[in-house]
mmCIF entry with sequence, helices, sheets and N, C-alpha, C, O atoms, coordinates in Angstrom:
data_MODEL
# 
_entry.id   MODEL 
# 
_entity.id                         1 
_entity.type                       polymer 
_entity.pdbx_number_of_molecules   1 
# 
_entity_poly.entity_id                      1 
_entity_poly.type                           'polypeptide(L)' 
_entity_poly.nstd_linkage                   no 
_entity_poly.nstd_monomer                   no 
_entity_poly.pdbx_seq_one_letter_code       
;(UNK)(UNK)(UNK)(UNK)(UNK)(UNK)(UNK)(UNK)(UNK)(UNK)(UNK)(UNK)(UNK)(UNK)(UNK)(UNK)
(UNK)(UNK)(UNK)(UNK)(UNK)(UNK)(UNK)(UNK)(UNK)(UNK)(UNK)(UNK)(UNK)(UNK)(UNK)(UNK)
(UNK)(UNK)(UNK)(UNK)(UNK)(UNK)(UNK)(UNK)(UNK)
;
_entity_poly.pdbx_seq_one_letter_code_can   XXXXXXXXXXXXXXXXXXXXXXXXXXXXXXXXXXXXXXXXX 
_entity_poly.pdbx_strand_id                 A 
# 
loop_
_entity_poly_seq.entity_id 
_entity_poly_seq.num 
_entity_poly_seq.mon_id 
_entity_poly_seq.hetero 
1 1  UNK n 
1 2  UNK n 
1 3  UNK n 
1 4  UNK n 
1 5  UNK n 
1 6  UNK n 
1 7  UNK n 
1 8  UNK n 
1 9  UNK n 
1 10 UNK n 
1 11 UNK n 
1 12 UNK n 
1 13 UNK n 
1 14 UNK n 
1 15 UNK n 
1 16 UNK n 
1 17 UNK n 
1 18 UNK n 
1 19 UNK n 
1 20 UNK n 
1 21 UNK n 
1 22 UNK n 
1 23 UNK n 
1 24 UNK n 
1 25 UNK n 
1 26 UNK n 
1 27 UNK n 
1 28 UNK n 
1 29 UNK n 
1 30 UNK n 
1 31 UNK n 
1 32 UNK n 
1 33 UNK n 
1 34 UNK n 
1 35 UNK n 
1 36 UNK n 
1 37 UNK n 
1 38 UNK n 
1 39 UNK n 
1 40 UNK n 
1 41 UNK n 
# 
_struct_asym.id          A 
_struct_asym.entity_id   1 
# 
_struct_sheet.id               AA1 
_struct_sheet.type             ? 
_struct_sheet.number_strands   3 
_struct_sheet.details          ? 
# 
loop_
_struct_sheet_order.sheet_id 
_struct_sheet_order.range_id_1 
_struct_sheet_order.range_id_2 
_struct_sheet_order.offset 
_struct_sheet_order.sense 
AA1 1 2 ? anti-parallel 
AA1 2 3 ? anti-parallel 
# 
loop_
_struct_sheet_range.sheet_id 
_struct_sheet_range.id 
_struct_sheet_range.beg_label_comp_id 
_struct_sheet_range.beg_label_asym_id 
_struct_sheet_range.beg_label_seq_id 
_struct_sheet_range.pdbx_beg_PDB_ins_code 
_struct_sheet_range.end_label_comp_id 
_struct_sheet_range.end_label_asym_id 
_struct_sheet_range.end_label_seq_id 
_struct_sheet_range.pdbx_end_PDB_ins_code 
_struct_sheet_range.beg_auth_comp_id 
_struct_sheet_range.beg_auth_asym_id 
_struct_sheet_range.beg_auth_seq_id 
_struct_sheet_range.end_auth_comp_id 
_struct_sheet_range.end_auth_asym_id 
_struct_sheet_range.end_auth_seq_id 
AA1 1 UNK A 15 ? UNK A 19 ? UNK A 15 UNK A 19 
AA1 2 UNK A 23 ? UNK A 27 ? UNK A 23 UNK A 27 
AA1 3 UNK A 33 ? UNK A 36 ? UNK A 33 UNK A 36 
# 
loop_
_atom_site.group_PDB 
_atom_site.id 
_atom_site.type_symbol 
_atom_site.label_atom_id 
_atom_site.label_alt_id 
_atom_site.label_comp_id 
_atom_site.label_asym_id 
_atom_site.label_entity_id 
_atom_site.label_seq_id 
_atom_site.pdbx_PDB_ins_code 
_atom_site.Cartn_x 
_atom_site.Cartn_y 
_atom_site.Cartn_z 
_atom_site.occupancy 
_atom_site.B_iso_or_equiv 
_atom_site.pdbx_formal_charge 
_atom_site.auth_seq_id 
_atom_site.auth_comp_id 
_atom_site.auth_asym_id 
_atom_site.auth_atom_id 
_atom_site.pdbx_PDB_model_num 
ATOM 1   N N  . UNK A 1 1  ? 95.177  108.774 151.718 1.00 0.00 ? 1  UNK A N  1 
ATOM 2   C CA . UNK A 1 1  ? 94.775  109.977 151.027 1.00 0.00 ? 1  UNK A CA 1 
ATOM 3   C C  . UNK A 1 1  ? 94.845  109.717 149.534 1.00 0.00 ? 1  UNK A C  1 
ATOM 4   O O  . UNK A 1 1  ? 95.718  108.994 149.055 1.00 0.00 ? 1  UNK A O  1 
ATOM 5   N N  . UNK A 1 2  ? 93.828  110.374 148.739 1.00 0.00 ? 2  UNK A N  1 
ATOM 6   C CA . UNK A 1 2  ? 94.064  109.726 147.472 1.00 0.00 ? 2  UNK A CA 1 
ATOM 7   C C  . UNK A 1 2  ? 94.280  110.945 146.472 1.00 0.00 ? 2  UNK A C  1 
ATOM 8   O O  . UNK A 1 2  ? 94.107  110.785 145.264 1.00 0.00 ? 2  UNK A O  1 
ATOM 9   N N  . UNK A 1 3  ? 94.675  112.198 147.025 1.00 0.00 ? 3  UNK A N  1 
ATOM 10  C CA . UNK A 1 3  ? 94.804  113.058 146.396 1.00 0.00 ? 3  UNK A CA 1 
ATOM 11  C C  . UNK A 1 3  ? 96.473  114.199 146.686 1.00 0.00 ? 3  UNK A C  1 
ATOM 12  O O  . UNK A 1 3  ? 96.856  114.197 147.857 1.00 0.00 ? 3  UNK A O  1 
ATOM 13  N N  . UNK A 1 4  ? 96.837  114.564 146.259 1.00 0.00 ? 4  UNK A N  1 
ATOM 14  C CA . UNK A 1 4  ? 98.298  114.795 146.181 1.00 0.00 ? 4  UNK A CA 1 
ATOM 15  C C  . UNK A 1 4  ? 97.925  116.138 147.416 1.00 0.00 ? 4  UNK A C  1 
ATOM 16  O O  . UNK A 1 4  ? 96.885  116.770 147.600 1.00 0.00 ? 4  UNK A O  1 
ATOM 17  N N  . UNK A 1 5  ? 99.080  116.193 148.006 1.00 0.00 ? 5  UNK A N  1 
ATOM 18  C CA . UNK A 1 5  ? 99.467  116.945 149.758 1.00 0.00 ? 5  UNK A CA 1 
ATOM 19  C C  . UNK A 1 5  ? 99.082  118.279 149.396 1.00 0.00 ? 5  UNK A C  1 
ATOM 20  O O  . UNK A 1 5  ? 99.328  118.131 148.199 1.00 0.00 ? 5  UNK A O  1 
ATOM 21  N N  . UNK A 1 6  ? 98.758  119.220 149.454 1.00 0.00 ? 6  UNK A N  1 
ATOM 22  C CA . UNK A 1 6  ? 98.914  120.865 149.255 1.00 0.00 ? 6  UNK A CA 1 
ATOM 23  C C  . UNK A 1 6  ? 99.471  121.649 150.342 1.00 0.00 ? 6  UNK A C  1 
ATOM 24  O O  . UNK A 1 6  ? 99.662  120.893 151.295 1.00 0.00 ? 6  UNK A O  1 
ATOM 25  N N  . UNK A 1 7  ? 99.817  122.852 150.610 1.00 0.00 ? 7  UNK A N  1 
ATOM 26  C CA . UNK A 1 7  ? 100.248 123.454 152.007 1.00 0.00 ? 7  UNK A CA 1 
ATOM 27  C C  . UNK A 1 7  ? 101.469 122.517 152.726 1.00 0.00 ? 7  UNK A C  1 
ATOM 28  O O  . UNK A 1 7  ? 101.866 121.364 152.557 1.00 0.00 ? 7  UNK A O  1 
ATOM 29  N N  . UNK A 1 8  ? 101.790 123.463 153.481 1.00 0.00 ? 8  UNK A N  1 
ATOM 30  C CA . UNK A 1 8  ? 102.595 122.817 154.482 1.00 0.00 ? 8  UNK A CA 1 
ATOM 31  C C  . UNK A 1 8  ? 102.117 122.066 155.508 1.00 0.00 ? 8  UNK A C  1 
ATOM 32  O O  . UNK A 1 8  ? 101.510 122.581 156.446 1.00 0.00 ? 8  UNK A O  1 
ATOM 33  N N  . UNK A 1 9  ? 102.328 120.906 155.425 1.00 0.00 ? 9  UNK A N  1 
ATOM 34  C CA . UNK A 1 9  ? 102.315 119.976 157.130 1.00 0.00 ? 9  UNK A CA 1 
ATOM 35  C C  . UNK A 1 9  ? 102.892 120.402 157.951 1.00 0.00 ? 9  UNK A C  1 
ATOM 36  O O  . UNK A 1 9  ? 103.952 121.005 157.783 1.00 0.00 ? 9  UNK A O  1 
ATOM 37  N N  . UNK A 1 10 ? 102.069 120.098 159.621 1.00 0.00 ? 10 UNK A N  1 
ATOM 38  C CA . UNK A 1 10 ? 101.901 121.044 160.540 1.00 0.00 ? 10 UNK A CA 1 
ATOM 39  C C  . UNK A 1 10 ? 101.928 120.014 161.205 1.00 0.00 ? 10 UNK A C  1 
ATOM 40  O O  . UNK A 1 10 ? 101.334 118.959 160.984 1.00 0.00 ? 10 UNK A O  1 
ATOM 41  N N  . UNK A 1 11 ? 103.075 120.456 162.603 1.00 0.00 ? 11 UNK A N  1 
ATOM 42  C CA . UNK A 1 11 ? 103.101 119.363 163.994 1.00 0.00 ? 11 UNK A CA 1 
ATOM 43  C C  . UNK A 1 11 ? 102.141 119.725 164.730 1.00 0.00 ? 11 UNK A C  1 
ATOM 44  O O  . UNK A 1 11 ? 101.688 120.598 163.990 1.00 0.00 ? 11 UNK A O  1 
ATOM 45  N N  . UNK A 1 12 ? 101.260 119.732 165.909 1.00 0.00 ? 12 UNK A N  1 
ATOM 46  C CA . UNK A 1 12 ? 100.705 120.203 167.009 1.00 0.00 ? 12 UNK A CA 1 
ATOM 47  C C  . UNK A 1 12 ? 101.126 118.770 167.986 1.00 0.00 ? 12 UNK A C  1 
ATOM 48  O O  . UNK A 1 12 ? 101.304 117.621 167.583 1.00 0.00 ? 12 UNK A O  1 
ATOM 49  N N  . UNK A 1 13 ? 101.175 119.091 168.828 1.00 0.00 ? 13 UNK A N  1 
ATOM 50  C CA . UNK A 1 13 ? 100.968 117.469 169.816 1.00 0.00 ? 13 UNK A CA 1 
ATOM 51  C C  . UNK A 1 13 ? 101.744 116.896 169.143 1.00 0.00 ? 13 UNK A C  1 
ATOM 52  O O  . UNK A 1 13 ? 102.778 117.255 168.581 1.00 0.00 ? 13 UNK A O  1 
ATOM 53  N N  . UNK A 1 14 ? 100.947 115.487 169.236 1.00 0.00 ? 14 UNK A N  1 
ATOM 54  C CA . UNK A 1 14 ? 101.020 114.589 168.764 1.00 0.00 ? 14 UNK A CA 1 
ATOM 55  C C  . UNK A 1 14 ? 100.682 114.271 167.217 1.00 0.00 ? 14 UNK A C  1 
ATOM 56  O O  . UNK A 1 14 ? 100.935 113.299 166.505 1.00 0.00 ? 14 UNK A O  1 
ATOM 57  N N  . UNK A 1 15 ? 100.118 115.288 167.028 1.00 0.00 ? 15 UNK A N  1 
ATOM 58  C CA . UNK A 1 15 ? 99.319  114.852 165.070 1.00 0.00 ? 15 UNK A CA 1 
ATOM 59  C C  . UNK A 1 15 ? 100.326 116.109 164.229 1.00 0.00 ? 15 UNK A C  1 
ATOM 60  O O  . UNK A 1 15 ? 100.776 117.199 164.583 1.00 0.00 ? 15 UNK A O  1 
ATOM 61  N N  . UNK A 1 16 ? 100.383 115.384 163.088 1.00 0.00 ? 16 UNK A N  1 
ATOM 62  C CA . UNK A 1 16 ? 100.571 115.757 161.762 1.00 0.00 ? 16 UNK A CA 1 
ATOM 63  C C  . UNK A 1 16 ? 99.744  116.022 161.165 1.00 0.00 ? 16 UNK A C  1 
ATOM 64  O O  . UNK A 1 16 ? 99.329  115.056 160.524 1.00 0.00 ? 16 UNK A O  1 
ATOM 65  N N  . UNK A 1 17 ? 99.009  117.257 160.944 1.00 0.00 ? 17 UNK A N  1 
ATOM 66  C CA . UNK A 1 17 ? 98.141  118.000 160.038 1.00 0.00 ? 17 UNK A CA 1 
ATOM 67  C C  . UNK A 1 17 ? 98.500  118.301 158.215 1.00 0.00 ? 17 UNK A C  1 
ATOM 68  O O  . UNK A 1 17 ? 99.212  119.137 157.658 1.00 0.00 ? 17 UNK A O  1 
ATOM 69  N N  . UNK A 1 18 ? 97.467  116.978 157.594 1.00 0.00 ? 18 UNK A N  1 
ATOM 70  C CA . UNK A 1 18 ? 98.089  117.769 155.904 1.00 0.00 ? 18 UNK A CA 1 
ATOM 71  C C  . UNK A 1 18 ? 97.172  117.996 155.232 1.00 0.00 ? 18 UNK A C  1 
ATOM 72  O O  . UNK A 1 18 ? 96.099  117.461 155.511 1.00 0.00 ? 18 UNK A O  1 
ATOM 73  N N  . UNK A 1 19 ? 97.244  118.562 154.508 1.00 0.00 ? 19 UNK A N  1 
ATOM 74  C CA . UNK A 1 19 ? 95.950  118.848 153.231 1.00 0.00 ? 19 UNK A CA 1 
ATOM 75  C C  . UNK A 1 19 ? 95.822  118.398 152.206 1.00 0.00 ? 19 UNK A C  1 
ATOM 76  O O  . UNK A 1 19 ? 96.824  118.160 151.532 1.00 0.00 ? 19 UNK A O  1 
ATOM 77  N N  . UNK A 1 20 ? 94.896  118.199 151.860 1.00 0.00 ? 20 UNK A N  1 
ATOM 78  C CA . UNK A 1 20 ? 94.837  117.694 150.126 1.00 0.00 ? 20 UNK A CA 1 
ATOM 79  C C  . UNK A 1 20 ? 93.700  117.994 149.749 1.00 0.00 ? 20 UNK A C  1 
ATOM 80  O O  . UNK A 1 20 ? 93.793  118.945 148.972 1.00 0.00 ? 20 UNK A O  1 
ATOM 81  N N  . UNK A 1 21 ? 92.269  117.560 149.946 1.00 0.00 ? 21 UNK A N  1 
ATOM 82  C CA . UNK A 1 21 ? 91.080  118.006 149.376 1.00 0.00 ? 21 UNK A CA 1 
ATOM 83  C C  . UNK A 1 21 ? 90.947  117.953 150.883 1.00 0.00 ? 21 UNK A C  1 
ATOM 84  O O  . UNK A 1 21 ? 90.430  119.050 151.094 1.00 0.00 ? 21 UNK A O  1 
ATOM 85  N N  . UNK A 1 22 ? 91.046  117.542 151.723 1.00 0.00 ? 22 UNK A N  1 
ATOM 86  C CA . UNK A 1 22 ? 90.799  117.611 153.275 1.00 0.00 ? 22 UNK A CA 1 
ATOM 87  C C  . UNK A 1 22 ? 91.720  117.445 153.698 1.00 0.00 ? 22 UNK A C  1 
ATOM 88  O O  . UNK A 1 22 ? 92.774  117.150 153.134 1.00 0.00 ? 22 UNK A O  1 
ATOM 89  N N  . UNK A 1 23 ? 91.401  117.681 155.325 1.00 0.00 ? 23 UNK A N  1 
ATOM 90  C CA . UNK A 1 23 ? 92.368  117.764 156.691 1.00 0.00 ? 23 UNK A CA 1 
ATOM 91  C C  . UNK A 1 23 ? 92.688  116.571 156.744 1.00 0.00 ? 23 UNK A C  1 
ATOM 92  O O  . UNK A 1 23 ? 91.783  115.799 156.426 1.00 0.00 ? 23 UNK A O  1 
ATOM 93  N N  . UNK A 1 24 ? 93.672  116.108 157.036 1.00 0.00 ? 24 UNK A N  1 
ATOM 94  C CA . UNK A 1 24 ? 94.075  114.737 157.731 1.00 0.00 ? 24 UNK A CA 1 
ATOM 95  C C  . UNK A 1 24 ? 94.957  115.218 158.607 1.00 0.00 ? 24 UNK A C  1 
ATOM 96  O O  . UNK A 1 24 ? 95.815  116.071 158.378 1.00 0.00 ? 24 UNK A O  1 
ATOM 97  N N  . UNK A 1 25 ? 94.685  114.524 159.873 1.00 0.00 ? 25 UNK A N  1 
ATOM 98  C CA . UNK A 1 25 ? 95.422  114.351 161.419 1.00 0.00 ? 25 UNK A CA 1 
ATOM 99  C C  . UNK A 1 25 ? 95.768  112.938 161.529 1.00 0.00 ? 25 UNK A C  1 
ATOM 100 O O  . UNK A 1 25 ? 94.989  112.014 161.765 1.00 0.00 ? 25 UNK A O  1 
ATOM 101 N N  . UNK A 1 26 ? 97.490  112.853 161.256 1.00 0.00 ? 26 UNK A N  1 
ATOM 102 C CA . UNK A 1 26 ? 98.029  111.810 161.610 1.00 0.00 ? 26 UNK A CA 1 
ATOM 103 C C  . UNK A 1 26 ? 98.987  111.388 162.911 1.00 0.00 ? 26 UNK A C  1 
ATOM 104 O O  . UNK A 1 26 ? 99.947  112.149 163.025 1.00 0.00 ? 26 UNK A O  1 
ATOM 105 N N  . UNK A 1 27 ? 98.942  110.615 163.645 1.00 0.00 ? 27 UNK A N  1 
ATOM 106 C CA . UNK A 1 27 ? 99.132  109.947 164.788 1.00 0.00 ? 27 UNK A CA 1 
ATOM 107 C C  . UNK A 1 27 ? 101.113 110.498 164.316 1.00 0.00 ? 27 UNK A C  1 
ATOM 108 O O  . UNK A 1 27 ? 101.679 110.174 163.272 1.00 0.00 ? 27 UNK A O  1 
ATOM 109 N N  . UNK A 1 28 ? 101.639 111.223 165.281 1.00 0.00 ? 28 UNK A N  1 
ATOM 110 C CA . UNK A 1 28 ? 103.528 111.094 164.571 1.00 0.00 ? 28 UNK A CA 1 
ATOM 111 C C  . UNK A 1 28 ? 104.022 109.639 165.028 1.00 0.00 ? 28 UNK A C  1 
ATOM 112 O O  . UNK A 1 28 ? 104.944 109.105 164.412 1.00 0.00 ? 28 UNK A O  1 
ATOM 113 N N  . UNK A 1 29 ? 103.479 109.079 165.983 1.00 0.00 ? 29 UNK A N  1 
ATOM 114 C CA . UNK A 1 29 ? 104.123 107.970 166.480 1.00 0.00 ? 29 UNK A CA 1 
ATOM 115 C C  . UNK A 1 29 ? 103.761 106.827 165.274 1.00 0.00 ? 29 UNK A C  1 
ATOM 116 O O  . UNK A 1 29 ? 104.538 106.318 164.467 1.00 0.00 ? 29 UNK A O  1 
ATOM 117 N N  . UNK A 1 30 ? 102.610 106.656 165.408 1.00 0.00 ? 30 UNK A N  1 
ATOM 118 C CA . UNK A 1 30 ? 102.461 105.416 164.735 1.00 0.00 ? 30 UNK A CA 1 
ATOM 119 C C  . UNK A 1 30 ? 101.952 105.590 163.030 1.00 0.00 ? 30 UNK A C  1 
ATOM 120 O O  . UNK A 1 30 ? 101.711 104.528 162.457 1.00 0.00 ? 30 UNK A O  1 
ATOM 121 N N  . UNK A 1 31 ? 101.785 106.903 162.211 1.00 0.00 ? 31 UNK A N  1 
ATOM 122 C CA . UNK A 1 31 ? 101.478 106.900 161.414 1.00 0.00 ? 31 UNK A CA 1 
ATOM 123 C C  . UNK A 1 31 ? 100.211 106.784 160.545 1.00 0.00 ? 31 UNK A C  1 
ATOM 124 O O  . UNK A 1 31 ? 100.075 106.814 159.321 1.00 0.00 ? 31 UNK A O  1 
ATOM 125 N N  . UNK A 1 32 ? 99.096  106.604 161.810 1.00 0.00 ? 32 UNK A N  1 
ATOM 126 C CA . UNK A 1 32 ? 98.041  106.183 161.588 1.00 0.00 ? 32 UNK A CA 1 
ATOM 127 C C  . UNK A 1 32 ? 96.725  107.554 161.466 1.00 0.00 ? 32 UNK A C  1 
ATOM 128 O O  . UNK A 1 32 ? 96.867  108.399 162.350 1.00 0.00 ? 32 UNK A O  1 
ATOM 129 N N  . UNK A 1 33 ? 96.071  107.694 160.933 1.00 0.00 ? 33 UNK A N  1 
ATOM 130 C CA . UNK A 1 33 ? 94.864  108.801 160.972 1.00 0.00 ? 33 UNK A CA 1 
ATOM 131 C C  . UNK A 1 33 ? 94.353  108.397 161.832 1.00 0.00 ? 33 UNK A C  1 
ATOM 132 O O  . UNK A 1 33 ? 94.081  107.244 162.164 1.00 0.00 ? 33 UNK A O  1 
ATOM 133 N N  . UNK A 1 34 ? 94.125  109.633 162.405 1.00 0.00 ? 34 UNK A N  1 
ATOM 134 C CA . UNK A 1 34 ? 92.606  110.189 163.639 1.00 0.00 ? 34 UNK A CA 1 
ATOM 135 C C  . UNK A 1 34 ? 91.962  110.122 163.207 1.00 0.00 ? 34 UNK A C  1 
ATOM 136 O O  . UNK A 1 34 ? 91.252  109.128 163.368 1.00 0.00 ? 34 UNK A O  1 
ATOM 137 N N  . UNK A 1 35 ? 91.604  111.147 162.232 1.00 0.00 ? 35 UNK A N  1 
ATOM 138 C CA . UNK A 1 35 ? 90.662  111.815 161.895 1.00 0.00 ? 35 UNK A CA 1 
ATOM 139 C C  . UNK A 1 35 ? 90.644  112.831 160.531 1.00 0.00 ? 35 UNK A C  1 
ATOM 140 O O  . UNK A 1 35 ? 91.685  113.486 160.494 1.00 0.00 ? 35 UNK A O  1 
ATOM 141 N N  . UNK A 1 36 ? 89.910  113.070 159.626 1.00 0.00 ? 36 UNK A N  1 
ATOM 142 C CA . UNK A 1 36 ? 90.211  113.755 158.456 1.00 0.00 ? 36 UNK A CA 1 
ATOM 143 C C  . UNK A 1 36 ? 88.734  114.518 158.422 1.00 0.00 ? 36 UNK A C  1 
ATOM 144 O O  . UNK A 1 36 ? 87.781  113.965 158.971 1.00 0.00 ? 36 UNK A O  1 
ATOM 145 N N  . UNK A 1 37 ? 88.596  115.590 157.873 1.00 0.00 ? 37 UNK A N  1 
ATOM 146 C CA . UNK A 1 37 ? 87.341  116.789 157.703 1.00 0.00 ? 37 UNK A CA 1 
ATOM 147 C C  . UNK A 1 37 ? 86.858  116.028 156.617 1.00 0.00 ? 37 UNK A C  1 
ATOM 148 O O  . UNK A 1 37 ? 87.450  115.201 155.923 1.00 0.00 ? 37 UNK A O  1 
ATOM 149 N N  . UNK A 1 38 ? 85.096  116.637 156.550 1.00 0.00 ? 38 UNK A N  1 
ATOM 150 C CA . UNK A 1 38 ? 84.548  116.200 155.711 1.00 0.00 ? 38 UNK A CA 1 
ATOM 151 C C  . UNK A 1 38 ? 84.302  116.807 154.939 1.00 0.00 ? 38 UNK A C  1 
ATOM 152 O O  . UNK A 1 38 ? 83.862  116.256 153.930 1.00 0.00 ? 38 UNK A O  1 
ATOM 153 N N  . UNK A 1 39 ? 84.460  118.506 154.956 1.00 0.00 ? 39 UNK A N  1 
ATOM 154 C CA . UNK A 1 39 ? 84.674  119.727 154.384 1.00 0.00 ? 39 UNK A CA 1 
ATOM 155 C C  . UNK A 1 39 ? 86.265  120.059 153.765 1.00 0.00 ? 39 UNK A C  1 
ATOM 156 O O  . UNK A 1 39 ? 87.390  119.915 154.242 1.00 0.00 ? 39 UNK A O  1 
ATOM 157 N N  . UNK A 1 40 ? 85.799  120.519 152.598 1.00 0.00 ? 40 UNK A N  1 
ATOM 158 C CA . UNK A 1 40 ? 87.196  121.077 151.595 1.00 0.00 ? 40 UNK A CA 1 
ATOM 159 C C  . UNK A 1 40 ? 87.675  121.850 152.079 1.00 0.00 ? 40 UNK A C  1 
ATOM 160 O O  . UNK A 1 40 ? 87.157  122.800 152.665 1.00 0.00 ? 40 UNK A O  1 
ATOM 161 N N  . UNK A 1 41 ? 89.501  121.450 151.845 1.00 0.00 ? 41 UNK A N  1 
ATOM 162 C CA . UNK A 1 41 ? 90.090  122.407 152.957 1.00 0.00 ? 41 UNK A CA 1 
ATOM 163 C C  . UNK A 1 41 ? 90.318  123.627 152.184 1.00 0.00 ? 41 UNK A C  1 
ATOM 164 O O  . UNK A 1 41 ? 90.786  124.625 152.731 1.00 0.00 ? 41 UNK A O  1 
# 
């Protein structure tokens, strides 16, 4: 991510949900991104 966190991070499952200019869904186990929006969060 190249832009500083905003909001609170969010567990669901398995992913870590954070914000910054977008969504990022990170893996809790291994630390790794799914997936991030391509739309401003």
């Amino acid at each position: 991510m190249s832009d500083d966190i905003s909001g609170t991070p969010v567990v669901a499952g398995n992913l870590l949900y954070v914000t910054s200019f977008e969504v990022h869904a990170l893996d809790v186990v291994t630390g790794r991104r799914q997936f991030k929006t391509r739309d401003v969060a």
